[in-house]
C-alpha positions as CSV (number, residue, x, y, z in Angstrom):
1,X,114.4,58.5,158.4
2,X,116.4,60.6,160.5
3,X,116.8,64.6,159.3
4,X,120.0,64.9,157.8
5,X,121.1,68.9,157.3
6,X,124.7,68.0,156.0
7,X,123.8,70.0,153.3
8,X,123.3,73.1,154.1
9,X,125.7,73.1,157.6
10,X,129.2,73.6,156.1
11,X,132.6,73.6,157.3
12,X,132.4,77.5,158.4
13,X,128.4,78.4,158.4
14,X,125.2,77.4,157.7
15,X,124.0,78.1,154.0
16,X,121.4,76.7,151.7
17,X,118.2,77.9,149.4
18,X,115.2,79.0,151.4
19,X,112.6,78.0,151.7
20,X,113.6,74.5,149.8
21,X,116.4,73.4,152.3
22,X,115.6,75.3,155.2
23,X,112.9,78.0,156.7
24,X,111.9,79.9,159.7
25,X,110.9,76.8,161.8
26,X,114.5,75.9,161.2
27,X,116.0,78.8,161.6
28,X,114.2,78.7,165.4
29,X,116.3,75.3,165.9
30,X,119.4,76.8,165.2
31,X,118.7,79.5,167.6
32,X,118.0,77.4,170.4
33,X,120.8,74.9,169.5
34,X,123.3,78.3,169.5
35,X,122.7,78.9,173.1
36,X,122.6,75.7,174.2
37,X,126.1,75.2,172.6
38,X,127.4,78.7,173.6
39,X,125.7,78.4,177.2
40,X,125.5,82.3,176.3
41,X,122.9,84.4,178.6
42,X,122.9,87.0,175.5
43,X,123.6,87.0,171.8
44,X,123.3,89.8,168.8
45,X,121.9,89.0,165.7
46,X,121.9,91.0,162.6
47,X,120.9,90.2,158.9
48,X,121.6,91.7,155.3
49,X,119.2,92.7,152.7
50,X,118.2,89.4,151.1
51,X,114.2,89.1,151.1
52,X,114.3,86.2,153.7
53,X,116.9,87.7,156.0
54,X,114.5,89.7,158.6
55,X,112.7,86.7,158.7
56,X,114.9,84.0,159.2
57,X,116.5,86.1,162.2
58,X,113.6,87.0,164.2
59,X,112.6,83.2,163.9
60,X,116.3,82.3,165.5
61,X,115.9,85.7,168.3
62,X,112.4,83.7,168.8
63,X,114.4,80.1,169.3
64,X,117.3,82.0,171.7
65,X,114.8,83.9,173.7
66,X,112.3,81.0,173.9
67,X,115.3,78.8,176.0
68,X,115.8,82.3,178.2
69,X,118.7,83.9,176.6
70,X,118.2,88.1,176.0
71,X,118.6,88.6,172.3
72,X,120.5,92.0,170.7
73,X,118.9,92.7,167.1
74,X,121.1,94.6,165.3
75,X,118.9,95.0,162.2
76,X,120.5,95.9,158.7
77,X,124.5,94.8,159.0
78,X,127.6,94.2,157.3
79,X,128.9,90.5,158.5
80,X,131.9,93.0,160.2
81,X,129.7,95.3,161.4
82,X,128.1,92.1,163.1
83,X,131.8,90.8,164.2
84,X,132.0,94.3,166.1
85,X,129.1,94.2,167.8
86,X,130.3,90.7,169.0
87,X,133.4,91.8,170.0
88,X,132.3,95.7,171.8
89,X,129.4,93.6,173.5
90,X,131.5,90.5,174.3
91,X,128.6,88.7,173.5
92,X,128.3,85.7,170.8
93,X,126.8,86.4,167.3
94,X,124.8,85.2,164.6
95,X,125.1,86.8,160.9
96,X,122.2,85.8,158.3
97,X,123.8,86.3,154.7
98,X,125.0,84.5,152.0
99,X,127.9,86.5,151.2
100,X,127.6,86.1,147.4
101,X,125.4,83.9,147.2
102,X,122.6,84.1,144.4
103,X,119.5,85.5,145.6
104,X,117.4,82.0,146.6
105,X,120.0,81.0,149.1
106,X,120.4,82.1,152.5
107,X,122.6,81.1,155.9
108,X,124.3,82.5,159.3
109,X,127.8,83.0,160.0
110,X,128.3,82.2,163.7
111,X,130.7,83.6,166.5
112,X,131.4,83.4,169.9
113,X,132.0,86.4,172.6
114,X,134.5,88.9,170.7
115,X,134.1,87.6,167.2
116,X,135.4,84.1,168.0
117,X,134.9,82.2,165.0
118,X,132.8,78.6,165.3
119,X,133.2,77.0,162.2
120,X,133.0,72.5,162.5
121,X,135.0,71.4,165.4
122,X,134.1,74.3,167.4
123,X,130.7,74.2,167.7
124,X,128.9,73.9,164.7
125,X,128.8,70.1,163.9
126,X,127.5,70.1,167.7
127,X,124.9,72.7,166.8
128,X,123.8,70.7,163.6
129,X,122.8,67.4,165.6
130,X,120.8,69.3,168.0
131,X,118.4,70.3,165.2
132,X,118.5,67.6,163.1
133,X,117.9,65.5,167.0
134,X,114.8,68.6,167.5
135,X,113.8,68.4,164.1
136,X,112.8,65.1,164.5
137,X,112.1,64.7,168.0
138,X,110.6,68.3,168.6
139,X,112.2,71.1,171.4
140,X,113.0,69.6,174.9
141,X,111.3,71.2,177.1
142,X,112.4,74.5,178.8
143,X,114.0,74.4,182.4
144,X,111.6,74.7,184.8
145,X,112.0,78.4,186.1
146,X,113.2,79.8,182.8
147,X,112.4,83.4,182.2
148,X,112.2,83.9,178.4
149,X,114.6,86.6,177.5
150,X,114.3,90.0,176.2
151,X,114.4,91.1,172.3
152,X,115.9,94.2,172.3
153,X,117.2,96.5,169.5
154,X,120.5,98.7,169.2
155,X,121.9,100.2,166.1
156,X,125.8,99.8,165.7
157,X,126.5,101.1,162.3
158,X,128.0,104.7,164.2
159,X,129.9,102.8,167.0
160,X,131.4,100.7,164.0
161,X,132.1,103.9,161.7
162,X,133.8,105.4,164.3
163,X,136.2,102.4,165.8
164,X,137.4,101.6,162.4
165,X,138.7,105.2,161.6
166,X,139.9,104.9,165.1
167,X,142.8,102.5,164.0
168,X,143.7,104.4,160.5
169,X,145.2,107.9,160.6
170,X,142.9,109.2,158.3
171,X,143.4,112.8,159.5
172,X,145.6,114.0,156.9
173,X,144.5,112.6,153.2
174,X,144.2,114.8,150.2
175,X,140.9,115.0,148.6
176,X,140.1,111.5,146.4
177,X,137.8,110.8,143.7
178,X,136.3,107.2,144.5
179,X,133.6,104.9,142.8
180,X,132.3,102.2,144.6
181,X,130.5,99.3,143.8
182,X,128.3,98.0,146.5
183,X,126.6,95.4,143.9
184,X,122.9,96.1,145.8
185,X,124.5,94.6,148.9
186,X,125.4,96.0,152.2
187,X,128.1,98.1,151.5
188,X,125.4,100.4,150.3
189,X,124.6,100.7,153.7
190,X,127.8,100.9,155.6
191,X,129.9,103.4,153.1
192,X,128.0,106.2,153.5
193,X,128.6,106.5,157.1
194,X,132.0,105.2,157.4
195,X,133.4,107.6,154.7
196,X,130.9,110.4,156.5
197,X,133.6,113.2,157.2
198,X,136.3,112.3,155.2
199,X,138.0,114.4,152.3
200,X,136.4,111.9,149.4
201,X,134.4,112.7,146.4
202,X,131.9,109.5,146.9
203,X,130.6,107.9,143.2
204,X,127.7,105.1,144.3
205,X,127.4,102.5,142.1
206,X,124.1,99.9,142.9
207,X,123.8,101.6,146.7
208,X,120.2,100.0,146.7
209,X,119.7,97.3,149.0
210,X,118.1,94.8,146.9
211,X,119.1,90.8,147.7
212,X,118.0,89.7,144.3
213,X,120.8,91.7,143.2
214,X,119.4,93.4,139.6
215,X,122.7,94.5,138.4
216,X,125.3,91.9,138.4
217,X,126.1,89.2,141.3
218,X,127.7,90.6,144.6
219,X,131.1,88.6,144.0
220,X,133.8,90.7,142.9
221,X,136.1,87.5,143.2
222,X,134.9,87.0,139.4
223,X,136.1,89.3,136.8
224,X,132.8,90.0,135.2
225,X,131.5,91.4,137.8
226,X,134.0,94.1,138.2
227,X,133.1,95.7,134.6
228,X,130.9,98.2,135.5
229,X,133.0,99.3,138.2
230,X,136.2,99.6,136.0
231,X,134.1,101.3,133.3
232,X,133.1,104.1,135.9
233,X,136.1,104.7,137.0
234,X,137.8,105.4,133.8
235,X,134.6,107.5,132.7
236,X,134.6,109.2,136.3
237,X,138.7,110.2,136.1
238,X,138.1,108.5,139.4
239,X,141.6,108.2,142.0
240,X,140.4,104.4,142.4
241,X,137.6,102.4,142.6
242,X,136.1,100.1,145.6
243,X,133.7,96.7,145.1
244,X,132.2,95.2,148.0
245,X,130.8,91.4,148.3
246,X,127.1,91.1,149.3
247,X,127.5,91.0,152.9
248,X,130.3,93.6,152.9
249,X,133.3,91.8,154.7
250,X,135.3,91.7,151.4
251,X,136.9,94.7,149.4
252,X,138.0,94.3,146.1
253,X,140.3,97.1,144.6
254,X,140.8,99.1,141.1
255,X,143.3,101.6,140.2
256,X,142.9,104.9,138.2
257,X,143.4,103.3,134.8
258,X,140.4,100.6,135.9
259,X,142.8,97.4,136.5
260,X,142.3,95.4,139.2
261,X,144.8,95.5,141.9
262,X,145.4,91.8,143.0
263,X,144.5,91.2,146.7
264,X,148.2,89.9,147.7
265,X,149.3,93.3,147.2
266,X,146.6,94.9,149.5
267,X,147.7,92.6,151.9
268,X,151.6,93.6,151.4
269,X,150.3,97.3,151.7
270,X,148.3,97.0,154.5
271,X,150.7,94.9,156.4
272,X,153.3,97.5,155.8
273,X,151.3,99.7,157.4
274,X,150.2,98.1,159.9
275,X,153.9,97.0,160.7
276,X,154.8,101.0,160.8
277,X,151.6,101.5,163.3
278,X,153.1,98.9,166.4
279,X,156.4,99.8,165.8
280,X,158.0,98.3,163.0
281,X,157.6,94.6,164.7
282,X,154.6,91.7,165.0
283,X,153.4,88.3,163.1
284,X,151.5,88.9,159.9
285,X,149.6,85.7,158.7
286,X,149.5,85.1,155.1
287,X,147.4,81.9,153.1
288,X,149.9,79.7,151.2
289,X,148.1,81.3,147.7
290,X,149.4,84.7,148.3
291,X,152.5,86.1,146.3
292,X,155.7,85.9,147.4
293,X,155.9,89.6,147.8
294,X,153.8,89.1,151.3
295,X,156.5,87.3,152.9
296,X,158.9,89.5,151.5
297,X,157.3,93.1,152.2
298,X,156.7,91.6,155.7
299,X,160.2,90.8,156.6
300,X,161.4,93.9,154.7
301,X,159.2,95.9,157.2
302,X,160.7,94.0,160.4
303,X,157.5,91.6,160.3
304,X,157.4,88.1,160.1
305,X,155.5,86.3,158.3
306,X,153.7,83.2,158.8
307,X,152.1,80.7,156.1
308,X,148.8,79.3,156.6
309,X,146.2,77.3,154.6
310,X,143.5,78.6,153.0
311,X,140.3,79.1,154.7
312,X,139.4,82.0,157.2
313,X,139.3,79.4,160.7
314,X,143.0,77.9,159.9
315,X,143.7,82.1,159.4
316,X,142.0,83.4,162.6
317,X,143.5,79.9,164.5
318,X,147.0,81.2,163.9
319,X,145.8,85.0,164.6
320,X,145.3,83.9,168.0
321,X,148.0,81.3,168.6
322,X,150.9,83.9,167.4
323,X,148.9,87.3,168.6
324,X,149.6,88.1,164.8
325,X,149.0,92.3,163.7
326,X,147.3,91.2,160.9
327,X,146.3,89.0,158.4
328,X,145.3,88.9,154.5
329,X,143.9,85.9,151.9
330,X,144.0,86.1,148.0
331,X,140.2,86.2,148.5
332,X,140.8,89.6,149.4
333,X,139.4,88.5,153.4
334,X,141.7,91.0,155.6
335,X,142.2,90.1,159.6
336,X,143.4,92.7,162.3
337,X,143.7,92.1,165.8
338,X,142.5,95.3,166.5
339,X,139.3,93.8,165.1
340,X,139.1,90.7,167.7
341,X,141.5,89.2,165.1
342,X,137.9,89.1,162.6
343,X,138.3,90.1,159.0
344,X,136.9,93.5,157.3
345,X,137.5,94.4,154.1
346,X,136.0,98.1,155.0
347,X,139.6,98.7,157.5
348,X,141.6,97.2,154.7
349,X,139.7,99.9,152.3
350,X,140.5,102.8,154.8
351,X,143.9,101.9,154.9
352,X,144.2,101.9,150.8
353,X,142.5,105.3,150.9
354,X,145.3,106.7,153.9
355,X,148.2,105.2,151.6
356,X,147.3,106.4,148.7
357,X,146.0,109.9,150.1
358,X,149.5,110.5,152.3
359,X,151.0,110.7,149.1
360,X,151.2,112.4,145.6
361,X,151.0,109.6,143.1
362,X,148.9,107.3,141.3
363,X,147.4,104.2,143.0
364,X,149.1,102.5,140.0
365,X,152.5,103.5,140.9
366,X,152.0,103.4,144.4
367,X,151.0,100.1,144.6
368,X,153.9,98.4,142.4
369,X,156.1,97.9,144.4
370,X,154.0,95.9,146.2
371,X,152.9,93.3,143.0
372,X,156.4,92.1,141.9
373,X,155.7,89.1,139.9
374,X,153.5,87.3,137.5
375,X,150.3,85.5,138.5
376,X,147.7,83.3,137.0
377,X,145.4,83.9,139.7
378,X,143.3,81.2,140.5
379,X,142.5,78.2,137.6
380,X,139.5,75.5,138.2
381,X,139.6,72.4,136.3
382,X,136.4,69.9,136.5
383,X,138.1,66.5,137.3
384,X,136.4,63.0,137.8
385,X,139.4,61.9,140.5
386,X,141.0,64.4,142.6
387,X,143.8,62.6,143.9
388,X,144.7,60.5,140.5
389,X,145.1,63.9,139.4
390,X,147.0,65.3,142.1
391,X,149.0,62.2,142.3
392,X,150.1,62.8,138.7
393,X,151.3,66.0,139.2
394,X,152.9,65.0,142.3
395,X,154.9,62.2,140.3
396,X,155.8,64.7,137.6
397,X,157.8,67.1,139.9
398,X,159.0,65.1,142.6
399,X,161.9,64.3,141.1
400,X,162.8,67.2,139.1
401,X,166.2,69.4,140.1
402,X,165.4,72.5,142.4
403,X,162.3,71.6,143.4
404,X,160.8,71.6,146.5
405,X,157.3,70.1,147.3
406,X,154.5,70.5,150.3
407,X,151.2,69.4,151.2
408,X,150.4,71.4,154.0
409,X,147.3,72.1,151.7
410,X,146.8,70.6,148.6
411,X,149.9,70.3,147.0
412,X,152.7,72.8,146.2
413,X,155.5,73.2,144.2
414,X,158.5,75.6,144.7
415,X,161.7,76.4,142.5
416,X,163.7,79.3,142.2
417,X,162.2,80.9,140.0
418,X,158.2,79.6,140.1
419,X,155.9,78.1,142.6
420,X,152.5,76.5,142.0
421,X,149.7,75.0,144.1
422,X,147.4,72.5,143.4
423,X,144.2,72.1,145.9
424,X,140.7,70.4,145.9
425,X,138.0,72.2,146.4
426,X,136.0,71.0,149.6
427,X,132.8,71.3,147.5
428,X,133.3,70.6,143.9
429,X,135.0,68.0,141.6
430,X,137.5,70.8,141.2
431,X,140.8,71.1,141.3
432,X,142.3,75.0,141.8
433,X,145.6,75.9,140.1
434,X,147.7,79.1,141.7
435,X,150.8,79.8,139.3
436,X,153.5,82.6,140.3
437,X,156.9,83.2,138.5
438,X,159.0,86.0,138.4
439,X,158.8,86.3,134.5
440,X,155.2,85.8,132.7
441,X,157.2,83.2,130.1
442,X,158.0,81.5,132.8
443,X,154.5,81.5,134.1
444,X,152.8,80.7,131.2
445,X,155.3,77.4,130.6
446,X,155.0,76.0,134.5
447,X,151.0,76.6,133.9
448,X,150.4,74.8,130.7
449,X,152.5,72.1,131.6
450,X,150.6,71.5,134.9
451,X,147.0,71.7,133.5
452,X,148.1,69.4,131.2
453,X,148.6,66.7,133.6
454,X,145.6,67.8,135.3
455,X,143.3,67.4,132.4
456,X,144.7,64.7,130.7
């Protein structure tokens, strides 16, 4: 029977348990299938802190050299520390994380020359049957006249420090009490030197790089693990709080008081600001899940904005297409073409700590202007047929007064005064409900009616 790695090669990256779904003899394929895809003479590689990272990316180096390409190790990396080594070395780039991943999984977040993302129809379904074809068949043989390439290794974590204070005006902050939460992941290793030099009264929470992650999962996305941070804060009479994924590309945020500050109104902030920095013009790119006070603080700036779906390749697509400032998902993923149009949550960090140290107030106050209305944030419900479902829903509002309806993802619903969105989830039998309304009555009515009809 053929080798079938479906599994573990999804839509944007590779991910899957080690050693059960895939090892270092695998890890060599994909290597060898990346630059044979790529055609790329040199690559960087860099891993996080999970026990099979250093592994699994000397075994793909091995696989890239092996077919003559000269490989860049990079070592110890946030995924956009790796995205700007890609982009200041022009050269294409593999990440091995698992973002949040529980401990037993690993994968490897792929780019092209300055951070250009290959996700499915840009390279990585190509790159999956060559290894399931070698797996099977074994490695073609090289070239004749190939020189194996060189492994060579350069640390980046300065150069990166310093190019992402280069685009924040940092210069003038007052001094800030912040806790941050680097959940044993990579942020533990980046924060240090980014905030190195800045007025900021550092509180480390779980700075140990351990990928079996003692403390609490690295995914901030899920309330729980957010207590510990909110807790210190409070305790610490911090000015905010900071909580990094495991492989550091995501930033979630909490004010003084220890509430979470929802990620559509980082992006609104941040693309004010980064509106202000080119002039008071440019395209900022916003997922169809984010508030309606990103379109609004966009166009209120002299922006505009354009809605996207979900999912950081249709995001980075329309980056390119529109030469877009910047970009931000309720995921808390933040883009900036000043970043090869790649997403870091550390730059969308710096530009929270600018805002709110330019300035005299609370985090709290600063940022309400910025979170207008009520949201339910994101709702899964476990459903046997998605589209019966969806259909339902669909039937139940298509013919009600003042409402509008699209499917450029999922399905969504829009009225004066609410809007919802209903989506599958590529992965699951889930379906995930987004309810906003200008009044949380109003909110709370439009979501129990919905979940209703999806869980009838």
């Amino acid at each position: 029977m053929a080798a079938d790695f479906s599994n573990i090669v999804k839509a944007y990256d590779v991910r899957g348990v080690v050693p059960d779904e895939w090892d270092e003899s695998l890890a060599e394929l994909f290597g060898a299938a990346f630059v044979e895809v790529t055609a790329a003479t040199a690559i960087v590689v860099g891993h996080d802190m999970r026990p099979s990272s250093p592994g699994l990316s000397a075994a793909f180096a091995r696989g890239a050299a092996a077919r003559g390409t000269d490989v860049t190790l990079i070592g110890l990396c946030s995924t956009d520390q790796l995205y700007y080594a890609s982009g200041k070395l022009d050269l294409p780039g593999a990440m091995f994380t698992a973002s949040h991943n529980p401990a037993r999984y690993n994968g490897i977040k792929l780019c092209r020359a300055g951070a250009a993302p290959v996700g499915r129809d840009t390279g990585l379904a190509t790159i999956r049957e060559l290894v399931e074809k070698w797996s099977d068949e074994g490695l073609p043989p090289v070239p004749e006249g190939t020189t194996p390439g060189t492994v060579t290794e350069q640390d980046t974590l300065l150069g990166y420090a310093e190019h992402l204070k280069s685009l924040v005006d940092v210069g003038g902050i007052r001094p800030l009490k912040v806790v941050v939460d680097a959940g044993n992941g990579m942020g533990g290793h980046t924060v240090p030197t980014v905030f190195d030099g800045l007025p900021l009264e550092l509180v480390p929470m779980y700075f140990e790089l351990d990928g079996t992650f003692p403390n609490h999962e690295a995914n901030p996305l899920d309330p729980k693990n957010i207590v510990d941070l909110q807790v210190r804060v409070r305790a610490e009479g911090a000015d905010l709080g900071l909580a990094f994924d495991g492989d550091a590309d995501r930033c979630f945020v909490v004010d003084e008081r220890g509430e979470g500050v929802s990620p559509s109104a980082i992006t609104a902030l941040v693309a004010a600001r980064e509106l202000a920095r080119n002039g008071g013009t440019g395209t900022v790119i916003h997922n169809l899940i984010t508030s309606w006070s990103v379109p609004e603080v966009v166009r209120e700036n002299g922006g505009t904005p354009v809605r996207t779906r979900v999912g950081h390749s249709f995001i980075k697509e329309e980056m390119a297409r529109t030469g877009a400032i910047f970009g931000g998902e309720h995921s808390a993923h933040y883009y900036f073409k000043d970043f090869w149009n790649a997403d870091t949550g550390m730059l969308a960090a710096l530009h929270v700590l600018a805002a709110l140290g330019g300035q005299e107030g609370p985090l709290s106050a600063l940022v309400a202007s910025y979170d207008r209305y009520a949201g339910s944030g994101e709702i899964n419900s476990t459903v046997a047929d998605q589209a019966a479902r969806i259909a339902a829903v669909k039937a139940a509002y298509g013919s009600a007064d003042g409402v509008t309806l699209d499917e450029l993802d999922g399905l969504t619903a829009t009225s004066a005064d609410w809007w919802f969105n209903l989506r599958p989830s590529n992965t699951e039998p889930l379906l995930r409900l987004n309810v906003e309304a200008r009044e949380p009555g109003t909110l709370a009515r439009v979501r129990d009616e919905v979940l209703a009809l999806v869980r009838a």
